[in-house]
N, C-alpha and C positions, 0 to 999 in steps of 0.2 A: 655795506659789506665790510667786514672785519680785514686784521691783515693775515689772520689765519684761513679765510675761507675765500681769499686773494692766489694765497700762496698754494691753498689746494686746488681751484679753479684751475690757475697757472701749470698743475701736473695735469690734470685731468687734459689741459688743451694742449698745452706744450709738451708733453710727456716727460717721463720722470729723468730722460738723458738731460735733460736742457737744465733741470733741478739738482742733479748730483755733485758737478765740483764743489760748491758751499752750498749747505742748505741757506737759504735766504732768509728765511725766516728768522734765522739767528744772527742776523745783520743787524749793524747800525745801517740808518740810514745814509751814515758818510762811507761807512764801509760800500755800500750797493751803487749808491750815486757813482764813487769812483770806479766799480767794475764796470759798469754800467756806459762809464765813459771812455775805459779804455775797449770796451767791446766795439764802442762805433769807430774809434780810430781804427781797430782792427778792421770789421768790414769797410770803410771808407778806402780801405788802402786798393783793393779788388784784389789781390794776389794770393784769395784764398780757393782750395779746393771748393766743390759746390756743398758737400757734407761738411766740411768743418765750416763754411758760410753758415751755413741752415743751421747748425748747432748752435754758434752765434750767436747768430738773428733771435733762438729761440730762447735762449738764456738774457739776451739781453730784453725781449717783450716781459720775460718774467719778471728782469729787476725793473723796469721802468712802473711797472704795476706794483708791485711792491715800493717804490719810492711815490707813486700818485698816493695812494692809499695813507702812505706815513703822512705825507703833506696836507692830506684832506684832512687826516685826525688831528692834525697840529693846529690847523686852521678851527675846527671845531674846539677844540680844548681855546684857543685864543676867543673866540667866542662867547665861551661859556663865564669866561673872565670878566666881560666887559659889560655891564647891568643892560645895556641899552639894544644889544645883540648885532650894532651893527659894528662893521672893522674900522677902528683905527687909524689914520698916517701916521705911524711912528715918528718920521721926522717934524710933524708939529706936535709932539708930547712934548 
């Protein structure tokens, strides 16, 4: 699955509130990682109403899915590099 049919998946289940402040799609992946991580410190903290929780929660399943997705492809393209198809330890290159 692509990160465009990620990102529409992610409206269709999480609805389009949870997609609006940035569309994600037009994320870096460091851009998303970091919402992403300031999202859980917000829910972690508990001193959210239950609606802005659940808006959240739904924003941050979307960027989390959007950042699996970029990592899978990253992992793939790393892959494709390598003749023998299997990964690497970077630290014995």
């Amino acid at each position: 699955m692509g990160v465009r049919s990620a990102v529409i998946l992610s409206k269709t289940l999480l609805g389009k509130e949870a997609m609006s402040q940035t569309n994600i799609e037009t994320m870096s992946f460091e851009q998303a990682y970091g919402e992403l991580e300031e999202t859980v410190q917000k829910l972690e903290t508990g001193n959210l109403p239950l609606e802005e929780a659940l808006s959240l929660y739904q924003r941050g399943m979307a960027l989390a899915t959007y950042c699996n997705l970029q990592l899978d492809q990253a992992e793939l393209r790393i892959k494709m590099l390598i003749p023998s198809g299997e990964l690497v330890d970077f630290d014995e290159v």
